[in-house]
Backbone bond lengths (Angstrom), bond angles and torsions (degrees), N, CA, C in turn:
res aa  C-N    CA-C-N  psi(-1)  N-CA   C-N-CA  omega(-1)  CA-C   N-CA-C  phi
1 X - - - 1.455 - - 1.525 109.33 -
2 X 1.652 122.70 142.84 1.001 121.29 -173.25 1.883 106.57 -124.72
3 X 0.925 116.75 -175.97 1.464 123.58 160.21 1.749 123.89 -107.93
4 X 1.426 119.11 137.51 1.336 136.81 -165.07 1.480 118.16 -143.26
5 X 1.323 124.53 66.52 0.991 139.03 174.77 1.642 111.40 75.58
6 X 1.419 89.86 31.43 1.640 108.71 162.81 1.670 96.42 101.86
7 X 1.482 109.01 -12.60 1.460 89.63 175.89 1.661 114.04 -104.36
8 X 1.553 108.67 149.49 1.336 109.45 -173.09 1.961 122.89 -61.45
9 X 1.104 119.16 141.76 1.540 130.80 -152.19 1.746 97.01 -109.66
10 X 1.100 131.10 89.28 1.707 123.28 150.29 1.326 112.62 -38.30
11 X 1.370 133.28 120.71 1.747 113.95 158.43 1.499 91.07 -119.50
12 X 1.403 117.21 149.85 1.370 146.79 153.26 1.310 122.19 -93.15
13 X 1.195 108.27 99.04 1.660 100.26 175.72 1.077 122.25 -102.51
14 X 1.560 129.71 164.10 1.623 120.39 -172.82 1.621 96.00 -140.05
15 X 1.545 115.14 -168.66 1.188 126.31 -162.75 1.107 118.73 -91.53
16 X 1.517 118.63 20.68 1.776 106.93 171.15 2.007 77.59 -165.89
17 X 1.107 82.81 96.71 1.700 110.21 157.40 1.616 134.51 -112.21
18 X 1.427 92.56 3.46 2.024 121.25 -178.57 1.148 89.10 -110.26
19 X 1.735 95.89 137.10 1.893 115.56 165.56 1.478 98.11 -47.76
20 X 1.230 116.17 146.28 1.502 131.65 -168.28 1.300 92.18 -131.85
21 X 1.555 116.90 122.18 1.911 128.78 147.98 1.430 105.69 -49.21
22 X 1.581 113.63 130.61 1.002 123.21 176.97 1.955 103.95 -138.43
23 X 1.523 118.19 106.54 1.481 113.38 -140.16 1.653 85.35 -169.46
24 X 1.642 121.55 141.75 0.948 142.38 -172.95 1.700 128.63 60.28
25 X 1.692 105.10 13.33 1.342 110.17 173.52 1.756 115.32 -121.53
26 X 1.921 94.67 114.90 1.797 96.00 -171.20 1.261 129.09 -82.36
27 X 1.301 97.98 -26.89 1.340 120.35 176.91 1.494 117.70 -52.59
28 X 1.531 111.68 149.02 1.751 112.35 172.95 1.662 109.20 -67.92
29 X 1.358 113.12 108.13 1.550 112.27 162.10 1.623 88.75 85.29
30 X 1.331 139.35 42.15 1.185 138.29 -159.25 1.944 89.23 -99.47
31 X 1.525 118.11 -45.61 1.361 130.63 -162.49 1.340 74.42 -69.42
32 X 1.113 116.05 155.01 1.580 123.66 139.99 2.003 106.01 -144.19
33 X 1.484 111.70 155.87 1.120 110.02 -155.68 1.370 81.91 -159.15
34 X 1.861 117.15 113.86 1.823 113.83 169.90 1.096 85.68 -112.73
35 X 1.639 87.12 155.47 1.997 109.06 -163.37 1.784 92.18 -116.42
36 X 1.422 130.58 118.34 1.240 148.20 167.72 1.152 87.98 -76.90
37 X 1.534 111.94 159.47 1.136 119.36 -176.77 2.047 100.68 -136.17
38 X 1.306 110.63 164.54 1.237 111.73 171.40 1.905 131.49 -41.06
39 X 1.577 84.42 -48.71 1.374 104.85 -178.64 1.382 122.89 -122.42
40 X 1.509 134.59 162.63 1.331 113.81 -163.68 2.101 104.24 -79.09
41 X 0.897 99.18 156.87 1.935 122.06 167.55 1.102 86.85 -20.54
42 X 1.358 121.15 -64.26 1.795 118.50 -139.55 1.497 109.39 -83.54
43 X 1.343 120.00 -13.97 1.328 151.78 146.86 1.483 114.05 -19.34
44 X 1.965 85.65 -78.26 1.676 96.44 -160.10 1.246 106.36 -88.54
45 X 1.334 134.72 0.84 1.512 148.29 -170.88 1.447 94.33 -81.38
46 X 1.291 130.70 -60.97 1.227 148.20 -169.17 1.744 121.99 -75.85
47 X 1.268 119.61 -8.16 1.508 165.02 157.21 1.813 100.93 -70.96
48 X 1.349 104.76 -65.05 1.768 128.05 -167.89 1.642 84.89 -63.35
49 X 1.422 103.37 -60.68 1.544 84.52 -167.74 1.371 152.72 -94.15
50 X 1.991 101.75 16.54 1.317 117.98 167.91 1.405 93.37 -101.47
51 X 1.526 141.52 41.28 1.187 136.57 -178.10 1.756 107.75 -129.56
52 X 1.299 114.53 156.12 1.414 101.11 179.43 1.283 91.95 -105.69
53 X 1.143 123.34 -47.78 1.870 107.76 173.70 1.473 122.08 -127.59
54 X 1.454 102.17 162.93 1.497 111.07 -162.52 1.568 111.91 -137.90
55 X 1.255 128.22 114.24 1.252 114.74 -173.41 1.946 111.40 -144.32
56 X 0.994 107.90 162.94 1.375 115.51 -161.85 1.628 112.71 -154.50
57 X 1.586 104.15 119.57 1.394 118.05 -171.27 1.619 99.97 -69.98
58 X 1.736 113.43 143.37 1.232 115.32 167.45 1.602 112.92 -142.26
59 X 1.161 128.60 149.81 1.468 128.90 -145.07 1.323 104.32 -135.59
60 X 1.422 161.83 124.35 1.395 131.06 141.53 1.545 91.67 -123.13
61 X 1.760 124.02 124.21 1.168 130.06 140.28 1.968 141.61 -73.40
62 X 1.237 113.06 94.23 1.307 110.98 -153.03 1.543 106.51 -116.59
63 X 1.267 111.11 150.49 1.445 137.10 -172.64 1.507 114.80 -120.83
64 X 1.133 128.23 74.65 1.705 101.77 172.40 1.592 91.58 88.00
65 X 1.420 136.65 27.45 1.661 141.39 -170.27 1.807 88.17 -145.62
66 X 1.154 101.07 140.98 1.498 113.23 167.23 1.344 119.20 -112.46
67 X 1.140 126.34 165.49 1.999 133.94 162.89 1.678 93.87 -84.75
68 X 0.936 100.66 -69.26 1.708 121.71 -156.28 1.617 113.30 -127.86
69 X 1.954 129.06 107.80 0.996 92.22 141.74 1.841 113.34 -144.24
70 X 1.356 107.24 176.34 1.540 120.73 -161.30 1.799 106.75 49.66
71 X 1.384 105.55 52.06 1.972 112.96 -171.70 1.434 113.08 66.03
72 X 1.028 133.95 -1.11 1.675 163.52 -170.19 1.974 92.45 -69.46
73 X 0.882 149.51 97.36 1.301 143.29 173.98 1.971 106.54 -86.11
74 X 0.795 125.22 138.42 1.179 133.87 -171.88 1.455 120.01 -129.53
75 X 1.463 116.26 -25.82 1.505 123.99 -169.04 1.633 99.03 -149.59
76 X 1.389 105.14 109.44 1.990 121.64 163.66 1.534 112.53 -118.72
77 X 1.951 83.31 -167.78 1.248 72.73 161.55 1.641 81.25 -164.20
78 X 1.264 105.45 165.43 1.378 129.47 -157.96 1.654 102.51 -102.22
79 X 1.841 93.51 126.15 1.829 106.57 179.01 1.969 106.05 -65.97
80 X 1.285 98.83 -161.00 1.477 99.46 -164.05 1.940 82.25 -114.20
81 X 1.529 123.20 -2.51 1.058 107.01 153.85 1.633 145.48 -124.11
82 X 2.164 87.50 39.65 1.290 128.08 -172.72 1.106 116.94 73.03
83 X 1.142 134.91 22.99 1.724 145.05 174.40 1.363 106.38 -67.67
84 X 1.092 111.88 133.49 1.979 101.06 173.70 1.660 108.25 -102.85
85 X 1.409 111.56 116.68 1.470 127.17 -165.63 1.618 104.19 -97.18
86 X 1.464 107.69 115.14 1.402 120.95 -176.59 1.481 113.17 -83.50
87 X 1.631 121.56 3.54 1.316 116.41 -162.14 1.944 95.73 -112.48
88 X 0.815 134.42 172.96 1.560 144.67 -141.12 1.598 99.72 -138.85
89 X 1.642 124.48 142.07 1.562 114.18 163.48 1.716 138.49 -58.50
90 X 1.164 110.93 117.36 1.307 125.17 169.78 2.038 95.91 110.94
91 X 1.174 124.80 17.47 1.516 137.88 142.41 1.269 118.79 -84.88
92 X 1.792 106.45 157.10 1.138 88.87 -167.11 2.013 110.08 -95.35
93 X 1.175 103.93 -161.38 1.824 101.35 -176.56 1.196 99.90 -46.85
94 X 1.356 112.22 134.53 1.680 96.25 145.36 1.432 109.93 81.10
95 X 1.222 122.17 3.86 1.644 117.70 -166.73 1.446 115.41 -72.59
96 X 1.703 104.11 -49.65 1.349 116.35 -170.57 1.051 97.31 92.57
97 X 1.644 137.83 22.70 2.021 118.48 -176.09 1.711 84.45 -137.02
98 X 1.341 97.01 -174.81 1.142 111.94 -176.59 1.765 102.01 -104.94
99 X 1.631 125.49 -145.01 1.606 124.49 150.54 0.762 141.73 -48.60
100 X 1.618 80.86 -67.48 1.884 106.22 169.70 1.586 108.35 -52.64
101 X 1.234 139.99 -38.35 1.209 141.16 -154.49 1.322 91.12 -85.11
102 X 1.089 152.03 -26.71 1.987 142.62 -153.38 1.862 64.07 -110.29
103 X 0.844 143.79 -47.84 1.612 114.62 -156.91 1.498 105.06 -124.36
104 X 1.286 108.46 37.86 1.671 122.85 143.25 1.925 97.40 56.35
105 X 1.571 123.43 42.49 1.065 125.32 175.86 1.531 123.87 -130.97
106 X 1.596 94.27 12.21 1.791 102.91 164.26 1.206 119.92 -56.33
107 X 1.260 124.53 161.58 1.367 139.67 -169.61 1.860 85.68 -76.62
108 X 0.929 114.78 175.87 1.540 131.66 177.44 1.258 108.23 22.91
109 X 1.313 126.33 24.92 1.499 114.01 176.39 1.769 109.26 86.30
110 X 1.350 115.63 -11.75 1.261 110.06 177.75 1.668 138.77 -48.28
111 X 1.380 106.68 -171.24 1.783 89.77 173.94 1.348 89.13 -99.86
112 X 1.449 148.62 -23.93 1.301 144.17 164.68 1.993 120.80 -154.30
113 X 1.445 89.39 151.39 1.135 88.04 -148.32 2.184 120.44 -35.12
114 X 1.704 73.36 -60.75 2.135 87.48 -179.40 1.530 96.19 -39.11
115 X 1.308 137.04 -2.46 1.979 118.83 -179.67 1.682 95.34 -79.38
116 X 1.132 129.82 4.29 1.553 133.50 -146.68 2.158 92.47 -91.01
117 X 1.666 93.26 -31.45 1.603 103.21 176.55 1.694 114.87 47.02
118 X 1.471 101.26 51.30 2.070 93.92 -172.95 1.983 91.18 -128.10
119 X 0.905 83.34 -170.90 2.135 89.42 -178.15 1.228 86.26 -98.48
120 X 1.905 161.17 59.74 0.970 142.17 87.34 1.339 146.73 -45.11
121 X 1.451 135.02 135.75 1.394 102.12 -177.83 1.669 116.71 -91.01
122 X 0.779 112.75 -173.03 1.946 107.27 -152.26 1.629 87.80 -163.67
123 X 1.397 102.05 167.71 1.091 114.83 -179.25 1.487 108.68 -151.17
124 X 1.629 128.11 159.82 1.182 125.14 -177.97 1.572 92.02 -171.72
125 X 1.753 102.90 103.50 1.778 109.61 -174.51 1.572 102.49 -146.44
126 X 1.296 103.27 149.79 1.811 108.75 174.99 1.284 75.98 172.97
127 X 1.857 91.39 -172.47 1.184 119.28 -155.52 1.716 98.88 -124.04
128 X 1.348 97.52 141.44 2.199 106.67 170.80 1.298 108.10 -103.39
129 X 1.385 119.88 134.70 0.758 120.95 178.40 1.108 132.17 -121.81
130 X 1.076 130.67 2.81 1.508 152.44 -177.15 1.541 106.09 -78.49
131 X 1.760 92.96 111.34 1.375 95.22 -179.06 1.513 120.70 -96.19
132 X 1.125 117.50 21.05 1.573 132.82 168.90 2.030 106.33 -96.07
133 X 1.155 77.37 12.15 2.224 81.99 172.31 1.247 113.72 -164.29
134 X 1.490 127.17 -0.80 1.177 121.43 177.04 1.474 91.41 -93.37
135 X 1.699 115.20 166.16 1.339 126.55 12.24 1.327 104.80 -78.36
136 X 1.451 129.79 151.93 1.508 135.05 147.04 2.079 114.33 -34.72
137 X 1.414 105.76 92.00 1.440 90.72 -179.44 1.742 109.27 -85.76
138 X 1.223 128.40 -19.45 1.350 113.74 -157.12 1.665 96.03 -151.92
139 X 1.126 122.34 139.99 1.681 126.57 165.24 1.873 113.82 -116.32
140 X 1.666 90.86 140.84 1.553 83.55 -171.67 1.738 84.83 -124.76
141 X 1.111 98.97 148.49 1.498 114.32 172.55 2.130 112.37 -126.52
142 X 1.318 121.33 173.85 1.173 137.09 163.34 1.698 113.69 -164.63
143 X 1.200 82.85 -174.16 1.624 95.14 171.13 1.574 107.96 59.68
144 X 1.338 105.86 65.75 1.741 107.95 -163.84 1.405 96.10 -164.70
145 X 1.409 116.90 21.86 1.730 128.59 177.95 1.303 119.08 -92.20
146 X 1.427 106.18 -25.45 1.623 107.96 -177.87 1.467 113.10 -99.65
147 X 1.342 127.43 166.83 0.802 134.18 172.97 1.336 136.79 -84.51
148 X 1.971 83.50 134.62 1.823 85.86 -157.82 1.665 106.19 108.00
149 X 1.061 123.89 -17.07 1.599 130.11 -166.47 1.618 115.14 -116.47
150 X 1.509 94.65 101.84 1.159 96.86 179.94 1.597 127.72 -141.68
151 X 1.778 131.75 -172.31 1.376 87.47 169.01 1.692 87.37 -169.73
152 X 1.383 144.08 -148.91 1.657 122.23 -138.56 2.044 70.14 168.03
153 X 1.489 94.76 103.64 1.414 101.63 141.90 1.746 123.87 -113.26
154 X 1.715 115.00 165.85 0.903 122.34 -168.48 1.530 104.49 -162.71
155 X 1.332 105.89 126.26 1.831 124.07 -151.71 1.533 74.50 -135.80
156 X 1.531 106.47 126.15 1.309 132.04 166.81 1.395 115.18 -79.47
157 X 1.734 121.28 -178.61 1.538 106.57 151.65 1.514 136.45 -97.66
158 X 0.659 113.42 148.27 1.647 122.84 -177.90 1.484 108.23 -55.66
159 X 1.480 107.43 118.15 1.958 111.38 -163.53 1.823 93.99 -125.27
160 X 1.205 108.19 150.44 0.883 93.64 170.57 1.357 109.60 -178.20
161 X 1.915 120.19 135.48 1.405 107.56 -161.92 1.514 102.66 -158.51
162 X 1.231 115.77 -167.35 1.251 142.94 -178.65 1.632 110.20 64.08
């Protein structure tokens, strides 16, 4: 437990809280990666719901890796009641964009940056907050088969208070 403007902070942590290589998978949602958590589901559900908010850092650094392209989704991440969520941290539910995309600051005009698909590295990170689908149980990645194409996720812990 931490402190947050004087009020006390739950964090949940799970087993892959380090940027993770994500490299040799082409396929859409080909990576897949389930996130265990400290404590069981029924745990942090019950945590979620004497809490007024709940939020959770999410990261993907990509090179030559896409989110999305021609409506083609390639990189999610999976609700806590297995839903596969096409929208990115610090977007809103359901958007389908990334940050930059709700505030029109993607690279090329995109809905988030990694849709940009060039050998730069890029970034696309915020936080979800919707505690009717968090925690983040599982991340799927693709488009990381060719060469040269790669990309570095990073799943925060699950905080949650007031």
């Amino acid at each position: 437990m931490s402190l947050r403007d004087g009020v006390g902070v739950t964090e949940i942590g799970h087993d892959n809280e380090s940027p993770t290589l994500v490299v040799g998978y082409e396929g859409a949602g080909s990576y897949k990666r389930n996130i265990k958590y400290a404590i069981p589901m029924e745990h942090i559900i019950a945590i979620m719901n004497l809490s007024k908010n709940c939020e959770q850092f999410i990261k993907y650094e990509c090179r030559g890796s896409v989110f999305r392209q021609n409506e083609r989704h390639f990189g999610w991440w999976v609700s806590r009641q297995g839903s596969k969520m096409n929208y990115w941290g610090g977007a809103a539910d359901n958007s389908s964009e990334c940050a930059c995309g709700m505030a029109n600051t993607c690279a090329r005009g995109r809905k988030c940056n990694c849709d940009v698909n060039d050998y730069t590295w890029r970034e696309d990170s915020g936080y979800l907050t919707d505690k009717n689908t968090l925690p983040v149980t599982e991340l799927r990645f693709g488009d990381t088969g060719d060469q040269g194409e790669k990309g570095y996720h990073t799943l925060g812990k699950l905080r949650c208070w007031g």
